[in-house]
C-alpha positions as CSV (number, residue, x, y, z in Angstrom):
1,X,-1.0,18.2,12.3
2,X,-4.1,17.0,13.7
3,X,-4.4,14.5,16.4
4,X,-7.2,11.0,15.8
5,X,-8.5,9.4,18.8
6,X,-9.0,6.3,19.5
7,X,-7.2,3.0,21.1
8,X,-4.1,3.0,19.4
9,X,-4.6,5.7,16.7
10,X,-3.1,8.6,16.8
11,X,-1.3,10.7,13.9
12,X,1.3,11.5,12.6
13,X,1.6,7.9,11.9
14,X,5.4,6.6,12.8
15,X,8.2,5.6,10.3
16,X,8.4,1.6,10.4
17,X,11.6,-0.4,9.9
18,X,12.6,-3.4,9.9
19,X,14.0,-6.4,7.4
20,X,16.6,-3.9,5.6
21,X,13.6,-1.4,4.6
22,X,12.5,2.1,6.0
23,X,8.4,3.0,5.3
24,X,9.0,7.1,5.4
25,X,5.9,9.2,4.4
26,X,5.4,10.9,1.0
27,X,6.6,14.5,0.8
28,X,5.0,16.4,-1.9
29,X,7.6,19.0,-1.7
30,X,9.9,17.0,-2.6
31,X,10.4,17.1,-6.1
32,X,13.1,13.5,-6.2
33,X,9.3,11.9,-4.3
34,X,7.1,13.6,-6.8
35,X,9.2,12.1,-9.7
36,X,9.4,8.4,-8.0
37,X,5.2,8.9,-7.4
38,X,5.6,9.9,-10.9
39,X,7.5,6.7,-12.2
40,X,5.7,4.5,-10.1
41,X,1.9,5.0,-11.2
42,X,3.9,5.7,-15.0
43,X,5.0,2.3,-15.1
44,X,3.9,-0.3,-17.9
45,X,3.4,-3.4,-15.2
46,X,1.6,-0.7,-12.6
47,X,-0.6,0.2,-15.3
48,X,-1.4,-3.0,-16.6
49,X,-2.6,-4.2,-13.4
50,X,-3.7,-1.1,-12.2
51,X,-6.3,1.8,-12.8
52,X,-6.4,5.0,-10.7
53,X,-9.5,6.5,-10.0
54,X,-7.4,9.8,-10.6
55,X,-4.8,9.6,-13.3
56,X,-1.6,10.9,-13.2
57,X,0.4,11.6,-16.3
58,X,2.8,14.5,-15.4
59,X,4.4,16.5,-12.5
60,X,1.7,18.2,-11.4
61,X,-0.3,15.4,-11.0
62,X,1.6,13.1,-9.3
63,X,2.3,16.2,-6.7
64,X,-1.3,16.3,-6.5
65,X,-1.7,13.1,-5.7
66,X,0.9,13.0,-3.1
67,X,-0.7,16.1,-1.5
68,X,-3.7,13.1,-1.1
69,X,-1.4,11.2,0.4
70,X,-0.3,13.5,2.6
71,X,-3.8,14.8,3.5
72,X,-4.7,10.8,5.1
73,X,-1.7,10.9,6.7
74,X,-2.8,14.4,8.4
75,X,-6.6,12.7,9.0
76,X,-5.8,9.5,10.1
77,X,-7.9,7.5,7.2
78,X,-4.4,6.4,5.4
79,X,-0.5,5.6,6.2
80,X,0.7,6.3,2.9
81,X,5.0,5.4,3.0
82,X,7.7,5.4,0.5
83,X,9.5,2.2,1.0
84,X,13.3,3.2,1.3
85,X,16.1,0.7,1.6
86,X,17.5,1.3,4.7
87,X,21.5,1.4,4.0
88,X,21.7,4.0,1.0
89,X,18.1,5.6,1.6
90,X,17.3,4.6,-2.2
91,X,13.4,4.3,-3.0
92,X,12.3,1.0,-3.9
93,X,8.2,1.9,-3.9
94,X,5.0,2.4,-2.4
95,X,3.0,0.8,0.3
96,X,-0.4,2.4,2.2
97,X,-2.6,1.2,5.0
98,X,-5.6,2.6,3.1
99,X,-9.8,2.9,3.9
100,X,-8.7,2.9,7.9
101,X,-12.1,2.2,9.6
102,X,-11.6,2.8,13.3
103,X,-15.1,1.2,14.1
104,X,-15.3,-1.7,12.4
105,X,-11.3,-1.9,13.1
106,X,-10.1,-2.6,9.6
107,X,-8.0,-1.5,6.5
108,X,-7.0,-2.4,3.4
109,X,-3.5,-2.3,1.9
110,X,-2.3,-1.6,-1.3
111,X,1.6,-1.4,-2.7
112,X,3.8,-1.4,-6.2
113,X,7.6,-1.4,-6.5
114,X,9.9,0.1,-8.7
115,X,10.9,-1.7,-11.7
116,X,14.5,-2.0,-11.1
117,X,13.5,-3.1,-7.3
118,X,11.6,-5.8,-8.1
119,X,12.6,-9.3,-7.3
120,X,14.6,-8.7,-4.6
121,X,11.7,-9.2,-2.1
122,X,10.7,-6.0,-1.5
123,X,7.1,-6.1,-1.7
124,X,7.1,-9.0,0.4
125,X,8.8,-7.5,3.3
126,X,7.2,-4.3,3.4
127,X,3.9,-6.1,3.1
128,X,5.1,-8.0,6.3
129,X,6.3,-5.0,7.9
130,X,3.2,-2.7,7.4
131,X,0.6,-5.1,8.1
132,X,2.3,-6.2,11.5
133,X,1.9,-2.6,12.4
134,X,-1.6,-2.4,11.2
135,X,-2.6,-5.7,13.5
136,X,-0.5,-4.4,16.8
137,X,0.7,-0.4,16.1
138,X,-2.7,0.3,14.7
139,X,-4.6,-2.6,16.7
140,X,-7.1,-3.3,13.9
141,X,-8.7,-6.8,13.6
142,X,-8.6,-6.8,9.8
143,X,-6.3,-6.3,7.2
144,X,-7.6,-6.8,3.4
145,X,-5.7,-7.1,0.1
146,X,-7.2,-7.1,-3.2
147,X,-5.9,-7.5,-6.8
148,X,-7.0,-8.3,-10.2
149,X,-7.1,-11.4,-11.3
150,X,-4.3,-13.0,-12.9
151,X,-2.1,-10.8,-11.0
152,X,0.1,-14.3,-9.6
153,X,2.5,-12.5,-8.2
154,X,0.5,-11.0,-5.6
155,X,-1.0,-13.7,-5.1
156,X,1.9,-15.2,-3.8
157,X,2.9,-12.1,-2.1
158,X,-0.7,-12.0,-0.7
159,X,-0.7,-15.8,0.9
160,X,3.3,-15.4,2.0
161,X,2.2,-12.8,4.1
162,X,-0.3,-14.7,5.8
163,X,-3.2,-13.0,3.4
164,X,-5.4,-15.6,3.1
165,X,-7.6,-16.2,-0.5
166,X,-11.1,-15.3,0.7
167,X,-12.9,-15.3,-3.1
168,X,-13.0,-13.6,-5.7
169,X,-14.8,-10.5,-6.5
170,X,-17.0,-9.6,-9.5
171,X,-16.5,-6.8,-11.7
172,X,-15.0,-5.0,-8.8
173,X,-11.6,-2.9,-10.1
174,X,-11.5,-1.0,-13.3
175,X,-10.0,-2.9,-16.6
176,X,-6.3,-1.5,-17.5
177,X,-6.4,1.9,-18.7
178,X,-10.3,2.1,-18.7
179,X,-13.0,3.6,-16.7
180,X,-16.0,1.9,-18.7
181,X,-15.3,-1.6,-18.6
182,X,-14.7,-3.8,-15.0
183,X,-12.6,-6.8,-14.1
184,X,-12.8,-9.0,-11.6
185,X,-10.5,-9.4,-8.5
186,X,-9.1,-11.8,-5.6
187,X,-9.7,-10.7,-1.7
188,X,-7.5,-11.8,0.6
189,X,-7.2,-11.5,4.5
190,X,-5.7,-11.3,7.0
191,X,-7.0,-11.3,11.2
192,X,-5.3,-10.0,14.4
193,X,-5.8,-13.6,15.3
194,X,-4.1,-15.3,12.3
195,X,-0.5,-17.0,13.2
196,X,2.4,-14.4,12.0
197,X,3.6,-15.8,8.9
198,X,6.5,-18.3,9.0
199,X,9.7,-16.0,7.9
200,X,8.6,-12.5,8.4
């Protein structure tokens, strides 16, 4: 696997625990993974919020996608992790450290949860958890979180983490389902400097 320099960057990228969840990477060759990546980008809440640039719709897909995945991992330019609970090793969802930008020192993260894991706080603490690392592991300067608008829920998500609201962003992510048609989206973010967020 090949090696990135820089500061603090160097890859593989490491596992992260903490709060009762394990961030492991993706493994494409796994076929239980392939059919969680499956489920995930599948889901009717993902998709309503959500629109791939590449779709998946089947097996082969999603293990193409992964193999994505697994290729940023390999150069450095995304942390792509299943988000496992800890105790019983069970996935719960997705969360990446995507667009890594060594330069300007930033990112941008993205995540979903399964539906059955949802409420429980999941997103929020592997939000915490990878975006500590990003600031300190990583030692970027800027983390960024987008989403469509009228996503509340990660709004919340967004500011509990310590993502600030920056604006909103016009026409900027794809309408549900299309690739034809735009929607507009919140920024938020987050700065090495910003206070860690009361209860992470």
């Amino acid at each position: 696997m090949a090696t990135v320099d820089g500061p603090h960057l160097t890859t593989p990228f490491p596992e992260l625990r903490g709060d009762g969840l394990r961030l492991r990477p993706w493994d494409a060759d796994s076929e239980a993974d392939v059919e969680v990546w499956l489920r995930g980008l599948t889901d009717p809440e993902f998709q309503r919020w959500n629109t791939p640039i590449r779709s998946v719709t089947d097996v082969e897909s999603a293990r193409e996608s992964l193999r994505g995945k697994e290729l940023g991992m390999a150069d450095g330019s995304a942390a792509s992790y299943c988000i496992t609970d800890t105790a019983t090793g069970a996935p719960l969802g997705h969360i990446g450290v995507n667009a890594i930008h060594l330069v300007l020192s930033h990112a941008r993260i993205g995540y979903w949860v399964l539906p059955e894991s949802r409420g429980q706080g999941v997103a929020t603490r592997a939000l915490g958890l990878a975006a500590h690392w990003a600031l300190t592991g990583l030692g970027l300067n800027r983390v960024e979180l987008d989403h469509a608008v009228g996503h509340d829920a990660s709004c919340r998500i967004a500011e509990r983490c310590g993502f600030r609201y920056e604006g909103t962003l016009r026409g900027a992510m794809f309408e549900a389902g299309r690739r034809d048609a735009f929607r507009d989206m919140h920024l938020h973010g987050r700065v090495a400097g910003d206070p860690e967020p009361d209860g992470l």
